[in-house]
C-alpha positions in Angstrom: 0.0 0.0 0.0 3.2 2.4 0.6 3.7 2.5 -3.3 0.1 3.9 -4.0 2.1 6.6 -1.7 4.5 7.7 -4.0 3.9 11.1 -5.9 2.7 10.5 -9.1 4.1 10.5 -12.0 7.7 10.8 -10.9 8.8 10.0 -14.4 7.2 12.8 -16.2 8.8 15.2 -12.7 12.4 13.8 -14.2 11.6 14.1 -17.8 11.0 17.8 -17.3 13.8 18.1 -15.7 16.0 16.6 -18.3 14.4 18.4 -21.0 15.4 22.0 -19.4 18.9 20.8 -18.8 18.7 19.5 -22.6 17.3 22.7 -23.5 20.2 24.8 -21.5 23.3 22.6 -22.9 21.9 23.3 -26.3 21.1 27.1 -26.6 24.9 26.9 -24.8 26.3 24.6 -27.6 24.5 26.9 -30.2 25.9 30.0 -28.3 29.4 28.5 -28.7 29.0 28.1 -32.3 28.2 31.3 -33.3 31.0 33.0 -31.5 33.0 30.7 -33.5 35.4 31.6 -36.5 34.8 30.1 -40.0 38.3 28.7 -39.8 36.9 27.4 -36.3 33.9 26.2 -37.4 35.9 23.9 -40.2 38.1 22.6 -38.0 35.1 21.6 -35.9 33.3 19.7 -38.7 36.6 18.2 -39.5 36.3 16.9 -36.2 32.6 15.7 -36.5 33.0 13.9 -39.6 36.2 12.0 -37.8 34.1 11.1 -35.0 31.1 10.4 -36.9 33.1 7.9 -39.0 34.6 6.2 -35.6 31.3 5.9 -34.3 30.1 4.2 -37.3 27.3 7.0 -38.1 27.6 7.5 -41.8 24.3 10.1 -41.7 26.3 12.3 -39.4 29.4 12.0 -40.8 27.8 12.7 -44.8 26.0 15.7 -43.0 29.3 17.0 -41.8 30.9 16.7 -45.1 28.0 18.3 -46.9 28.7 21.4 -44.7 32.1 21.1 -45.3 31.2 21.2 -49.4 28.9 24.0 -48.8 31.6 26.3 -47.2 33.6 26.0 -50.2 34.5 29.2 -51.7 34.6 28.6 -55.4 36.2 32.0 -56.1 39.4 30.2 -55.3 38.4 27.8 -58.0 41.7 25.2 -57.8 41.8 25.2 -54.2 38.2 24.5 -54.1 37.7 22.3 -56.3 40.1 20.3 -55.4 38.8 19.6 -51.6 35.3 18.9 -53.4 36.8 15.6 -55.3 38.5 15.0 -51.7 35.0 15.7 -49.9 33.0 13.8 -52.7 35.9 10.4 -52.9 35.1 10.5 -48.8 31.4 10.3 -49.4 32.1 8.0 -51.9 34.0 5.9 -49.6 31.8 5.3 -47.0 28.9 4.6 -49.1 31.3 1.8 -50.6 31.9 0.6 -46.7 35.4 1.8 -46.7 35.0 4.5 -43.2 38.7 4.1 -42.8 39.7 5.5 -46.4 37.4 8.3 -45.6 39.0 9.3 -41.9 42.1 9.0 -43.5 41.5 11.9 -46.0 39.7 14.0 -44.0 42.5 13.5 -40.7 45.2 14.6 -43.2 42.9 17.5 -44.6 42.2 18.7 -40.3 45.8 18.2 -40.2 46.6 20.3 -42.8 43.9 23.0 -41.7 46.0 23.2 -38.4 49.1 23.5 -39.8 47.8 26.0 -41.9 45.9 28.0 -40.0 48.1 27.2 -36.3 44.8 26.1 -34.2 
């Protein structure tokens, strides 16, 4: 008879809860990202493509990529098109099942955005 005691619904109490914290971590995350540089905010989808592709999330990591495409300034028309055939063989090789041909590219190309740009 204690149980029929217990405030009711004490799940919904915690869900609440966890959706203001939720809430609060991601206006902060989405604060942080707009105070971010664009040579900051490349280097950070470098970094989610990586981790998407270690994680095994190809949706994520394709997302991440397509941003990365998107940035591309195609004033710069060499440069540029050159890190599209990069960013389009590292789609191409993790629809082919190959995640660690596509980490590899896109760890040399963060690797080479930090050398470049001294993050």
């Amino acid at each position: 008879m204690q149980a029929a005691q217990q405030q009711p619904f004490p799940t919904m109490e915690r869900s609440y809860v966890g959706v203001r914290v939720n809430s609060a971590l991601n206006s902060y995350r989405n604060e942080q990202l707009a105070n971010l540089s664009p040579v900051e905010v490349i280097h950070k989808l470098y970094g989610v493509a990586i981790q998407a592709i270690k994680k095994n999330d190809q949706q994520l990591a394709n997302r991440a990529i397509n941003e990365l495409i998107a940035g591309l300034n195609f004033e710069h028309q060499e440069i540029a098109l050159s890190l599209y055939r990069l960013y389009q063989y590292s789609k191409h090789c993790l629809r082919q099942g190959k995640p660690a041909d596509a980490m590899e590219v896109l760890e040399e190309l963060r690797s080479a955005w930090v050398e470049a740009f001294k993050l």
